[in-house]
PDB file of N, CA, C and O in Angstrom, chain B, residues numbered from 101:
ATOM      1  N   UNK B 101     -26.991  36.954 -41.936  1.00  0.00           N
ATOM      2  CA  UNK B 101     -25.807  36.202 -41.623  1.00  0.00           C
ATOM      3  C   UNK B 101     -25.632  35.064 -42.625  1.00  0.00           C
ATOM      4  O   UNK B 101     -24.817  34.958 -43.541  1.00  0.00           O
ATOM      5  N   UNK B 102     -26.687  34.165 -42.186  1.00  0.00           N
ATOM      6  CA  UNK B 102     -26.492  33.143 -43.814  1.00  0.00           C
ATOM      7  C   UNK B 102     -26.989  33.966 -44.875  1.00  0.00           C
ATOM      8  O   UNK B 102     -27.697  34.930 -44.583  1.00  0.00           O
ATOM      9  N   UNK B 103     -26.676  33.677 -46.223  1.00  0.00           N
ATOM     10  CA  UNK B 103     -27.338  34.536 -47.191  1.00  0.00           C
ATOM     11  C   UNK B 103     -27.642  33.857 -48.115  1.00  0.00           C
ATOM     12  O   UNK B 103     -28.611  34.155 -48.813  1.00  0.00           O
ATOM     13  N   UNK B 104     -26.782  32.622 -48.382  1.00  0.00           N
ATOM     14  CA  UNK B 104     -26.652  31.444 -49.545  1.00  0.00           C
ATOM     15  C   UNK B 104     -27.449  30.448 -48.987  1.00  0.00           C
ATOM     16  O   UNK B 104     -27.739  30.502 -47.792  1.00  0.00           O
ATOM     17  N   UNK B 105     -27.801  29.631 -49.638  1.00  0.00           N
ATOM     18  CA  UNK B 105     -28.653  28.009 -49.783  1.00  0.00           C
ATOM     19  C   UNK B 105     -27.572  27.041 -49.072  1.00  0.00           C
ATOM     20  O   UNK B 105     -27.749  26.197 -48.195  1.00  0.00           O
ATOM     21  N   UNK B 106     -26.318  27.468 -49.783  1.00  0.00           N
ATOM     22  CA  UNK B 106     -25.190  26.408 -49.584  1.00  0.00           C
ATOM     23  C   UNK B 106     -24.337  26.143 -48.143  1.00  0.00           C
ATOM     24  O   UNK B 106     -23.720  25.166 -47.720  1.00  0.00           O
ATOM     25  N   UNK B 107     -24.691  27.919 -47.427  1.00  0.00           N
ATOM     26  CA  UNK B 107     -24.083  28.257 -46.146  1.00  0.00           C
ATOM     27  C   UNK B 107     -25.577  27.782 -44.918  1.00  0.00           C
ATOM     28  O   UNK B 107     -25.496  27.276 -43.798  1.00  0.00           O
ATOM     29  N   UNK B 108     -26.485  28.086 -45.493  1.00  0.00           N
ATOM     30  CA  UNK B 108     -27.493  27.433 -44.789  1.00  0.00           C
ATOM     31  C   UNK B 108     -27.552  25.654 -44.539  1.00  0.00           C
ATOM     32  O   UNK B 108     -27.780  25.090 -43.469  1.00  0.00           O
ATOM     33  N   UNK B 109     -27.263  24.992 -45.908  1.00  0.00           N
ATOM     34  CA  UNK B 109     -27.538  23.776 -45.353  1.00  0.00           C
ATOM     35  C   UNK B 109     -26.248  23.274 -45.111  1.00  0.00           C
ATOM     36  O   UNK B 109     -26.496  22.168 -44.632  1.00  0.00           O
ATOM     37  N   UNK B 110     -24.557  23.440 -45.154  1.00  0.00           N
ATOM     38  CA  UNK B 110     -23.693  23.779 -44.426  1.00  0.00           C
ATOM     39  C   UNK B 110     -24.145  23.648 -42.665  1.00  0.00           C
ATOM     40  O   UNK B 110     -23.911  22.709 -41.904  1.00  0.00           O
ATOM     41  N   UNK B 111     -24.731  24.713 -42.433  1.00  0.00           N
ATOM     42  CA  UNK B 111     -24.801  24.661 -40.822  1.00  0.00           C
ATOM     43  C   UNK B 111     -25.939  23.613 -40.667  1.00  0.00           C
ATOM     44  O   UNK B 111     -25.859  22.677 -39.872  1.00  0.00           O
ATOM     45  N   UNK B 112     -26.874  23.808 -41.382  1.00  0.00           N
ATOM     46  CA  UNK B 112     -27.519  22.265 -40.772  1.00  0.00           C
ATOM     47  C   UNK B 112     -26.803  20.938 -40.790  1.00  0.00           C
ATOM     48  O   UNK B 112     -26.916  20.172 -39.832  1.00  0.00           O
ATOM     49  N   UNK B 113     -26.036  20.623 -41.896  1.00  0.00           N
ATOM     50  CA  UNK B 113     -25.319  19.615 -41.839  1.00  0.00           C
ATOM     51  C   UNK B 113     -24.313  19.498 -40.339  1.00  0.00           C
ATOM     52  O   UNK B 113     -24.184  18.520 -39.602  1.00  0.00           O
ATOM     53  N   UNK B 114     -23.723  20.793 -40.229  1.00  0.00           N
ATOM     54  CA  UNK B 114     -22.715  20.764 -39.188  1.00  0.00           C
ATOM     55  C   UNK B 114     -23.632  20.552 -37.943  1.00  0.00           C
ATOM     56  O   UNK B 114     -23.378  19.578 -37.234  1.00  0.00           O
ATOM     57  N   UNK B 115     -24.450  21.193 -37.678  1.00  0.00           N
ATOM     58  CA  UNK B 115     -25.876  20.759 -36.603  1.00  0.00           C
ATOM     59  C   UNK B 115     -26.125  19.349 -36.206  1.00  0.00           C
ATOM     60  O   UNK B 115     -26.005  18.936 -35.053  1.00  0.00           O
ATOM     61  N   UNK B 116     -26.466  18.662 -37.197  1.00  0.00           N
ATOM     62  CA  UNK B 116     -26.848  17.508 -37.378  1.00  0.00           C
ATOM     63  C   UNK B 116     -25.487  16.463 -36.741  1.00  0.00           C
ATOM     64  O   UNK B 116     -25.434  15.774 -35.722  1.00  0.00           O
ATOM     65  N   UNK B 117     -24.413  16.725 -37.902  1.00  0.00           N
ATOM     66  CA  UNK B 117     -23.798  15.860 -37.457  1.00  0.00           C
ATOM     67  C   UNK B 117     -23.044  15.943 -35.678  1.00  0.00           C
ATOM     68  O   UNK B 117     -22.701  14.952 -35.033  1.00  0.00           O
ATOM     69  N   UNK B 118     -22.955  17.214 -35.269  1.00  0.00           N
ATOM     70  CA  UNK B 118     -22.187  17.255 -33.736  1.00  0.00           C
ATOM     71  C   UNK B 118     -23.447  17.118 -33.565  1.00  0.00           C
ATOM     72  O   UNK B 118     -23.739  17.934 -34.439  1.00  0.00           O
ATOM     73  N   UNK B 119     -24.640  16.714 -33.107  1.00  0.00           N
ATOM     74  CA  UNK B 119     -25.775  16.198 -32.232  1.00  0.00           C
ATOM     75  C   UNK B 119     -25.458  14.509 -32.620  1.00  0.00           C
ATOM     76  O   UNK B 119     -25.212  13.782 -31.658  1.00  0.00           O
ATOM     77  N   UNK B 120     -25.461  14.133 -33.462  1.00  0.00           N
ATOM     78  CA  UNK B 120     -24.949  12.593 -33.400  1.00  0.00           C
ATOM     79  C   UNK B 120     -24.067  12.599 -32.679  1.00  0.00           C
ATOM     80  O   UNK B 120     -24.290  12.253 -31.519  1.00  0.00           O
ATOM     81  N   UNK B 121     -22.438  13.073 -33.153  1.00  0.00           N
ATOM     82  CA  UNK B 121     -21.638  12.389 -32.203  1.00  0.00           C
ATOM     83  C   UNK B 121     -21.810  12.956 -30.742  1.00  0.00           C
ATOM     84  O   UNK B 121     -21.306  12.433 -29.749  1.00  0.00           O
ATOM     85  N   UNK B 122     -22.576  14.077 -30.742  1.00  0.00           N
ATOM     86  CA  UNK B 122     -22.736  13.969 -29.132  1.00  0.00           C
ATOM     87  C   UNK B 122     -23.570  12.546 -28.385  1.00  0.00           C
ATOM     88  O   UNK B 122     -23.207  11.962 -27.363  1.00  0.00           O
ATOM     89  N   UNK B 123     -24.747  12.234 -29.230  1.00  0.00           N
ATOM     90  CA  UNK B 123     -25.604  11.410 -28.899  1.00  0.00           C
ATOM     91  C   UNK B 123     -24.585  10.061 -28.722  1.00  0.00           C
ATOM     92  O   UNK B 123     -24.394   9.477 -27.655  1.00  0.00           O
ATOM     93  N   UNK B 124     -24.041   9.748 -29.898  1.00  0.00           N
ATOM     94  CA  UNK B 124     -23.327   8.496 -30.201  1.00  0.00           C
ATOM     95  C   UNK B 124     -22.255   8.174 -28.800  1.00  0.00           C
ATOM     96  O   UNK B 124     -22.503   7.141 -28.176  1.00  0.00           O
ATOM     97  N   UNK B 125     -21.221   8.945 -28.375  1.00  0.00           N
ATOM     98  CA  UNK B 125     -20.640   9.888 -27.262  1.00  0.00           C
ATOM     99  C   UNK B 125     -20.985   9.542 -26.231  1.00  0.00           C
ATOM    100  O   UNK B 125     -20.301   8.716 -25.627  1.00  0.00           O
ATOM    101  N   UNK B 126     -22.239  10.086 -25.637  1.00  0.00           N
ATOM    102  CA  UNK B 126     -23.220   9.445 -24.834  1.00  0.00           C
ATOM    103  C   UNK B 126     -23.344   8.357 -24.400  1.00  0.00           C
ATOM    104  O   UNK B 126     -23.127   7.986 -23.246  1.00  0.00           O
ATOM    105  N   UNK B 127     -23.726   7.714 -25.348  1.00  0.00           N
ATOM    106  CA  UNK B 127     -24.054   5.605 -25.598  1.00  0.00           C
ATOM    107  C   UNK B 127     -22.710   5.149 -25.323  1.00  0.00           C
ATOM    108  O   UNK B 127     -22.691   4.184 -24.559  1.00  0.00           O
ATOM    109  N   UNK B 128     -21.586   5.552 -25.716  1.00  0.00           N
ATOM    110  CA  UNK B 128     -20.380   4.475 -25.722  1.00  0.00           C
ATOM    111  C   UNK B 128     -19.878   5.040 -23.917  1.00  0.00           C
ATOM    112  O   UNK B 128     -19.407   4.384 -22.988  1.00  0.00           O
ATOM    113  N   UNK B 129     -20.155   6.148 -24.000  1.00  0.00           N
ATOM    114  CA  UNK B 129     -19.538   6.364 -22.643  1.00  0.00           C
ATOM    115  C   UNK B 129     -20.274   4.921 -21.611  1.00  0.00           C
ATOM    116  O   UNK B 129     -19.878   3.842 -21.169  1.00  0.00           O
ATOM    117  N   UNK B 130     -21.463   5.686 -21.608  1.00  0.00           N
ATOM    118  CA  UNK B 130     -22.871   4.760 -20.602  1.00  0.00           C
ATOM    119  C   UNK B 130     -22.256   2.701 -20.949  1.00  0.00           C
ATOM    120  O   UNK B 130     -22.253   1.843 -20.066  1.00  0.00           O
ATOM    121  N   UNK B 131     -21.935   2.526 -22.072  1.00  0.00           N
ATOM    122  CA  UNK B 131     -21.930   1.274 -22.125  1.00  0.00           C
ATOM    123  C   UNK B 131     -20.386   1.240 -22.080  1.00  0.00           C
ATOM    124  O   UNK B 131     -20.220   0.157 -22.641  1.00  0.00           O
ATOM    125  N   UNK B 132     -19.167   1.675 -21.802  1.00  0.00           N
ATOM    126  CA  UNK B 132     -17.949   1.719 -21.431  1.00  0.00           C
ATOM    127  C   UNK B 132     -18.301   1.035 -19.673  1.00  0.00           C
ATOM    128  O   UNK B 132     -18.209   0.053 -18.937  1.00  0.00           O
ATOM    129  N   UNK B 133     -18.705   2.309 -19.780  1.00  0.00           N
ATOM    130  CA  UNK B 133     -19.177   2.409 -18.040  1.00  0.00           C
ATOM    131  C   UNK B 133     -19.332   1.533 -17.238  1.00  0.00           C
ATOM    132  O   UNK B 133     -18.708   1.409 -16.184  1.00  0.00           O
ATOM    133  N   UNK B 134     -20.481   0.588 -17.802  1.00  0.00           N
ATOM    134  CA  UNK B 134     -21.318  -0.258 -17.037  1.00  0.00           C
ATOM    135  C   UNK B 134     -20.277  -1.648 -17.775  1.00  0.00           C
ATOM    136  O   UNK B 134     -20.096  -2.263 -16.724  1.00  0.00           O
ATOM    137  N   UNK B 135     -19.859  -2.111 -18.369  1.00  0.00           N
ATOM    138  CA  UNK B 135     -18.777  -2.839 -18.918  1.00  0.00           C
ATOM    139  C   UNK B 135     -17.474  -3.041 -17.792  1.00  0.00           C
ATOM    140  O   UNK B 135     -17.070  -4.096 -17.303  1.00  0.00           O
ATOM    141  N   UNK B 136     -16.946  -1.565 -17.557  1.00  0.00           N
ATOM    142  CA  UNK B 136     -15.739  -1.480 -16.451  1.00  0.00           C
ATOM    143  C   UNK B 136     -15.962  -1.647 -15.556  1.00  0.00           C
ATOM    144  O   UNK B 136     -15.379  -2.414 -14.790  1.00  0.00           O
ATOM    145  N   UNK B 137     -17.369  -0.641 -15.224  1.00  0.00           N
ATOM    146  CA  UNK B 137     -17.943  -1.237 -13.499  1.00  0.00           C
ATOM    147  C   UNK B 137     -17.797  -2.903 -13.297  1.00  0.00           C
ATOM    148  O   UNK B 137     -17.282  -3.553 -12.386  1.00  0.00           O
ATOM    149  N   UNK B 138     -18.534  -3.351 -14.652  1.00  0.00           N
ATOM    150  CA  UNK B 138     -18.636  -5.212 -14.358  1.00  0.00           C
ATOM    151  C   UNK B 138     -17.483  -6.102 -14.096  1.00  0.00           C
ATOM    152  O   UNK B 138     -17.518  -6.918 -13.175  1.00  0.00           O
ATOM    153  N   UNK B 139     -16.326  -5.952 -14.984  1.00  0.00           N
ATOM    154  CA  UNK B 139     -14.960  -6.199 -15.219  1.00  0.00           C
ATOM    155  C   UNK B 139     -14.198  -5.890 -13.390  1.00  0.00           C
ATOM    156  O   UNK B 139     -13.377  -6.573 -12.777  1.00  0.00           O
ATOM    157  N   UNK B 140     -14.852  -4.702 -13.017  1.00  0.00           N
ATOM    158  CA  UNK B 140     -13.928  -4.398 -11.801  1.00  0.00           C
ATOM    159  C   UNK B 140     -14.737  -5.003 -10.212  1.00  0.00           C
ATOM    160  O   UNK B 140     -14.104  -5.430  -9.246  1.00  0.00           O
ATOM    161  N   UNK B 141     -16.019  -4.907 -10.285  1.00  0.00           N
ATOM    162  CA  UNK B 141     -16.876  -5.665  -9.704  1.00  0.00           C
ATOM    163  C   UNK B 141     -16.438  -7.259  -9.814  1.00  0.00           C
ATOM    164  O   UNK B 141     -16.081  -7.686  -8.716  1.00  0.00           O
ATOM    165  N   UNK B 142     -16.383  -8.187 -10.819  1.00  0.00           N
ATOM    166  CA  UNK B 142     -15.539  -9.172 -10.820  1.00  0.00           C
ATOM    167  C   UNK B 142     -14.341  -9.396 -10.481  1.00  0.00           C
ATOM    168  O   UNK B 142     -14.196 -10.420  -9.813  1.00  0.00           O
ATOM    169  N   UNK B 143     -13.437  -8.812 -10.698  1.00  0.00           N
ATOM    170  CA  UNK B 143     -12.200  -8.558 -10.229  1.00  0.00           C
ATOM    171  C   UNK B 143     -12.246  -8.270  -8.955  1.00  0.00           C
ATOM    172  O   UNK B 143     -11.284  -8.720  -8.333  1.00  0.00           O
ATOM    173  N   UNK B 144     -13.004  -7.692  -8.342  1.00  0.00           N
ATOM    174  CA  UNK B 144     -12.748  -7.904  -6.296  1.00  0.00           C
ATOM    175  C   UNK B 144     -13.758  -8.812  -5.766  1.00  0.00           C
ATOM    176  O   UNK B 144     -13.668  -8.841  -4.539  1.00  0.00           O
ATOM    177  N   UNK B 145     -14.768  -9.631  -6.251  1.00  0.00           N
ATOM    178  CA  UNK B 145     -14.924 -10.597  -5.850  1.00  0.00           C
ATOM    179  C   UNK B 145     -13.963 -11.732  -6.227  1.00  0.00           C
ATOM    180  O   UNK B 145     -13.756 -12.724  -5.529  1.00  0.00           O
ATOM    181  N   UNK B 146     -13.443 -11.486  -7.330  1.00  0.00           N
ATOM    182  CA  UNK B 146     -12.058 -12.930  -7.135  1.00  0.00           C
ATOM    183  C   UNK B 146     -11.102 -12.581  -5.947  1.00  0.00           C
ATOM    184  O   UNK B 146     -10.609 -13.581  -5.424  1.00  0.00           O
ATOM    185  N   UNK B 147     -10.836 -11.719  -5.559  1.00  0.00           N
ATOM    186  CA  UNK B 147      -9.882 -11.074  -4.798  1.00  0.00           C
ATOM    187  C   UNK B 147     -10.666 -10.757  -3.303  1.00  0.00           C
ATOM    188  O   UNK B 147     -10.286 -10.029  -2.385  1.00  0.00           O
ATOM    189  N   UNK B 148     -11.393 -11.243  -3.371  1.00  0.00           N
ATOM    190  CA  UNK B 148     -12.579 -11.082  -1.581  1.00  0.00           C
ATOM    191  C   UNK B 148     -12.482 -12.787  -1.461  1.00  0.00           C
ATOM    192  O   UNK B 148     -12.232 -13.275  -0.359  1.00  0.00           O
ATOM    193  N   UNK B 149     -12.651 -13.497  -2.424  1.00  0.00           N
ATOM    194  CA  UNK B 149     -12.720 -14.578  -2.092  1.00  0.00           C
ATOM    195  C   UNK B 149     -11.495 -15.228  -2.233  1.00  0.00           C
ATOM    196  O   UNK B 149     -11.749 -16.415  -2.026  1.00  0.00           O
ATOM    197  N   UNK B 150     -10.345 -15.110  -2.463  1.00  0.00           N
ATOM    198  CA  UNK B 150      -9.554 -15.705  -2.758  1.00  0.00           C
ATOM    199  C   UNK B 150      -8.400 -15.035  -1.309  1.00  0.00           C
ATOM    200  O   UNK B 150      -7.248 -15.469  -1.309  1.00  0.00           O
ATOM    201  N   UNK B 151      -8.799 -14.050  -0.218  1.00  0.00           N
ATOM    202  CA  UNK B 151      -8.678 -13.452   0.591  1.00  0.00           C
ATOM    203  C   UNK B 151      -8.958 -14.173   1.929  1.00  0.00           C
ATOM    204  O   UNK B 151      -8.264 -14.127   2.945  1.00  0.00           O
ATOM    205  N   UNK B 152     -10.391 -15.011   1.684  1.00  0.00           N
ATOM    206  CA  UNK B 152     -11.305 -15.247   2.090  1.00  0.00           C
ATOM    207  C   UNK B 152     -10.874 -16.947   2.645  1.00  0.00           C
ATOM    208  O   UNK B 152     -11.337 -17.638   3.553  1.00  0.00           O
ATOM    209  N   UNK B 153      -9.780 -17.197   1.623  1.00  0.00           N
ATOM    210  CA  UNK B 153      -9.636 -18.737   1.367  1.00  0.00           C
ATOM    211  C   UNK B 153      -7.656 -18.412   2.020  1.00  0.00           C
ATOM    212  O   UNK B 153      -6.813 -19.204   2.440  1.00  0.00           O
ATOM    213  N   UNK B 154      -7.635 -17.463   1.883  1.00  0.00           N
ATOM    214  CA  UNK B 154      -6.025 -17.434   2.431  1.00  0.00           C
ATOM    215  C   UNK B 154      -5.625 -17.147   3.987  1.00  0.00           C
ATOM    216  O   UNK B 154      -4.824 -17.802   4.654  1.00  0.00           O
ATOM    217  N   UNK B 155      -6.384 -15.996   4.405  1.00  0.00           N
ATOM    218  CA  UNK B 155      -6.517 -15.127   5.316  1.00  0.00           C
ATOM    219  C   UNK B 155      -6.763 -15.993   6.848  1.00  0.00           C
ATOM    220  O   UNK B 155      -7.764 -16.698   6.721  1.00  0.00           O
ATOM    221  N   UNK B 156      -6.323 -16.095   7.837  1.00  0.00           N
ATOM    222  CA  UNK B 156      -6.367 -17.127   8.892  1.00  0.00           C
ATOM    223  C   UNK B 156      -7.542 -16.485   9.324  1.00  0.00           C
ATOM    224  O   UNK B 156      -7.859 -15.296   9.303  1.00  0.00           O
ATOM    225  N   UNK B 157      -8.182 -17.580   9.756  1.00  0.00           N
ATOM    226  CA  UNK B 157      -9.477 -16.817  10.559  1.00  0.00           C
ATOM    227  C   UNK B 157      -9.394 -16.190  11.721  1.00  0.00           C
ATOM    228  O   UNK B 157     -10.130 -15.205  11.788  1.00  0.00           O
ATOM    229  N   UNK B 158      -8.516 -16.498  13.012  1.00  0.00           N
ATOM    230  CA  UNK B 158      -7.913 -15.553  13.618  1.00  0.00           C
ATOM    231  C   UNK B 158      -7.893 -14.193  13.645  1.00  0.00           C
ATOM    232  O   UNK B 158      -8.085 -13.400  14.567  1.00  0.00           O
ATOM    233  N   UNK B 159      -7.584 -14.018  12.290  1.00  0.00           N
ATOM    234  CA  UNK B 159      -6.874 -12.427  12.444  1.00  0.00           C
ATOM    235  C   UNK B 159      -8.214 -11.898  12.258  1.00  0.00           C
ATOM    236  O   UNK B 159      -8.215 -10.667  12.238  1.00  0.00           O
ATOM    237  N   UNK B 160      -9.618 -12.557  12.084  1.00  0.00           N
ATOM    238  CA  UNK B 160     -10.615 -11.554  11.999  1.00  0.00           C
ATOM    239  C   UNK B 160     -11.490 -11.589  13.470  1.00  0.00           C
ATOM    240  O   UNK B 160     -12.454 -10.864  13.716  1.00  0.00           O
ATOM    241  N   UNK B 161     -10.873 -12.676  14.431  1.00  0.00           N
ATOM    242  CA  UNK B 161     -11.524 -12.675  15.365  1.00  0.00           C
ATOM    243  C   UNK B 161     -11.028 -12.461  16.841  1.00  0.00           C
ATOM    244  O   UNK B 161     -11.051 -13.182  17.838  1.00  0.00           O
ATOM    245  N   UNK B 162     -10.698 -11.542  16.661  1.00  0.00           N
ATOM    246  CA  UNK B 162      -9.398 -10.950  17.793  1.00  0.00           C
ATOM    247  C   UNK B 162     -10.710 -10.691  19.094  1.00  0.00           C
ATOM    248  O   UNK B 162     -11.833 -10.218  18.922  1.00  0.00           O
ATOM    249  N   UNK B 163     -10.027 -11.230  20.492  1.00  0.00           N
ATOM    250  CA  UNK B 163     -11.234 -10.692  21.427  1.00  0.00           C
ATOM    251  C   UNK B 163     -10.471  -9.256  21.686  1.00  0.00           C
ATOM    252  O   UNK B 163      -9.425  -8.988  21.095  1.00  0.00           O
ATOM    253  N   UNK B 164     -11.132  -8.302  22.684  1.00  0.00           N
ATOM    254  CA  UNK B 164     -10.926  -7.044  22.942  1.00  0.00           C
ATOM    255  C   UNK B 164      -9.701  -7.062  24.077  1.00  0.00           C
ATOM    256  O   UNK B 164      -8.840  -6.195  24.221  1.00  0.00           O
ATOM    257  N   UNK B 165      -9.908  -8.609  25.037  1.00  0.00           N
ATOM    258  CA  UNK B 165      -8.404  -8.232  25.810  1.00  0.00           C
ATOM    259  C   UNK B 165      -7.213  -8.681  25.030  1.00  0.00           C
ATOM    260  O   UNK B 165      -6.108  -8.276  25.393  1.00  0.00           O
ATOM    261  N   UNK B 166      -7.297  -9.342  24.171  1.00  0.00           N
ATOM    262  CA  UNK B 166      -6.117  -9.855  23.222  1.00  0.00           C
ATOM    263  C   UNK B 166      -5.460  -8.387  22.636  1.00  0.00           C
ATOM    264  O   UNK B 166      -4.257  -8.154  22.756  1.00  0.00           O
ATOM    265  N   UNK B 167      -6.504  -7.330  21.922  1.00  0.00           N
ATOM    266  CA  UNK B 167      -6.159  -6.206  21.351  1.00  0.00           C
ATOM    267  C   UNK B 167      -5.627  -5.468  21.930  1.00  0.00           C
ATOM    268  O   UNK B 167      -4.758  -4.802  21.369  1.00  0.00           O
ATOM    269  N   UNK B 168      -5.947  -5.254  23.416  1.00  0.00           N
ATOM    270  CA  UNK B 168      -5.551  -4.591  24.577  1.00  0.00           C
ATOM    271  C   UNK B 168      -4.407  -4.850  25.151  1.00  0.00           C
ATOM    272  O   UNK B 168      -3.711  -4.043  25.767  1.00  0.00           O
ATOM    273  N   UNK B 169      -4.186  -6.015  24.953  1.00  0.00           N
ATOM    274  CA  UNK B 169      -2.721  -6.718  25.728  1.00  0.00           C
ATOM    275  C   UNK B 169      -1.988  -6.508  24.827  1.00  0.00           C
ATOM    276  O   UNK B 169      -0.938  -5.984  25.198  1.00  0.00           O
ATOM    277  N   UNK B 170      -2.100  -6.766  23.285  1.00  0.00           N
ATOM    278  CA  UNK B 170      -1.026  -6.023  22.113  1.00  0.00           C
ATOM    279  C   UNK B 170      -0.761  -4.751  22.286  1.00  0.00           C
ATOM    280  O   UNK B 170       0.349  -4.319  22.598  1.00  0.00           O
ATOM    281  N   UNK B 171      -1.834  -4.031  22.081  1.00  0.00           N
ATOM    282  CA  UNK B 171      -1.533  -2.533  22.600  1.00  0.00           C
ATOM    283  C   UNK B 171      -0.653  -2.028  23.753  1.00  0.00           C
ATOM    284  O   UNK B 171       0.218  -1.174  23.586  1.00  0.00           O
ATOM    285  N   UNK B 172      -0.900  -2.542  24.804  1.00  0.00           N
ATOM    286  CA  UNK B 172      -0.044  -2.314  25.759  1.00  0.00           C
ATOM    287  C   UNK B 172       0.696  -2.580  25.723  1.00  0.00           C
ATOM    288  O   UNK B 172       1.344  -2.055  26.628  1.00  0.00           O
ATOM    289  N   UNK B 173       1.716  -3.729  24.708  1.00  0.00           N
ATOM    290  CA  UNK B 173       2.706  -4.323  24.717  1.00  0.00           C
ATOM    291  C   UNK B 173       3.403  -3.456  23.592  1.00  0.00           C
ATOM    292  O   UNK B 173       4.630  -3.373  23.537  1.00  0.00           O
ATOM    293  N   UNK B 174       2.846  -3.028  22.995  1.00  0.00           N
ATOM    294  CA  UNK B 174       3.945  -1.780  21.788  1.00  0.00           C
ATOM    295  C   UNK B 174       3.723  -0.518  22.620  1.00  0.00           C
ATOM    296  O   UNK B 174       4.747   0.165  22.586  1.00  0.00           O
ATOM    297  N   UNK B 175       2.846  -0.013  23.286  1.00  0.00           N
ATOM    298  CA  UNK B 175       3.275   1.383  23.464  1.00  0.00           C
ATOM    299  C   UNK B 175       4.010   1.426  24.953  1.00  0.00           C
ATOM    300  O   UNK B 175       4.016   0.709  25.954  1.00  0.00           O
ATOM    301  N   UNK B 176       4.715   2.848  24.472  1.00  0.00           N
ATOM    302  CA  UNK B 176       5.935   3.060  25.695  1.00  0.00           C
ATOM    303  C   UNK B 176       5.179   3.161  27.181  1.00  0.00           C
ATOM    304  O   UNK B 176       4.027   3.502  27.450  1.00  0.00           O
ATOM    305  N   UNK B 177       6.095   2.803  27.900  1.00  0.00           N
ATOM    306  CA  UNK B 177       5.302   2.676  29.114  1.00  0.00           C
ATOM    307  C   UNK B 177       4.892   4.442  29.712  1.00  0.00           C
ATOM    308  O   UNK B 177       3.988   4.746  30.489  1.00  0.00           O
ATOM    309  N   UNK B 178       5.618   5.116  29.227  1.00  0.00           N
ATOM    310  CA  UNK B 178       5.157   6.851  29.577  1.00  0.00           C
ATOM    311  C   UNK B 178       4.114   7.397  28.938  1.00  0.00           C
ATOM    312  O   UNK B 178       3.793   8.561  29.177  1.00  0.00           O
ATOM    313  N   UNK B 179       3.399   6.582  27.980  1.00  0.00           N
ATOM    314  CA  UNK B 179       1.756   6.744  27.310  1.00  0.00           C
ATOM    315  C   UNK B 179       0.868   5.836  28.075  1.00  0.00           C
ATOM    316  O   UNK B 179      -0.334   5.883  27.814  1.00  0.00           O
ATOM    317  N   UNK B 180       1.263   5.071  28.921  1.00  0.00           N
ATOM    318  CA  UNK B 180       0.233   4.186  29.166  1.00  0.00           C
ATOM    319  C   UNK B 180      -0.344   4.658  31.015  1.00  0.00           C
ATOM    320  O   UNK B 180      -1.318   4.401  31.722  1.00  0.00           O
ATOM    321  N   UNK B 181       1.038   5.522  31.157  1.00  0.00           N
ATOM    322  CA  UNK B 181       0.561   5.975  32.849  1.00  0.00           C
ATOM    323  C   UNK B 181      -0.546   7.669  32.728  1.00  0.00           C
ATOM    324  O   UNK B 181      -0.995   8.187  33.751  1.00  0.00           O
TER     325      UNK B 181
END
């Protein structure tokens, strides 16, 4: 199949170089990755805390007859018998 010197080191060259950019490929993905994860990980702790600082405390501390008495108060009275 190869027969020449020139077609032989041809495919090693071509060898060589797609195993770099696979390798290279690799690395930028992995460090893309962990970069965006960080960027977006930051980005919802500004947004948990800034949630955190807006958000009435109330609305996270609803008792169970409060929920119950809303409920009953939106649904039709022919779901509730």
């Amino acid at each position: 199949m190869f027969k020449g010197l020139a077609a032989k080191f041809s495919a090693g060259v071509l060898i060589i170089v797609a195993l770099l950019f696979s390798v290279y490929g690799t690395y930028d993905y992995q460090q893309m990755s962990k970069r965006l994860y960080g960027e977006q990980d930051s980005r919802i702790k500004l947004v948990v805390d800034s949630l955190l600082g807006t958000v009435a405390v109330a609305l996270w501390n609803y008792e169970t007859e409060t929920i119950e008495r809303e409920h009953y108060k939106l649904t039709p009275w022919y779901q509730v018998l």
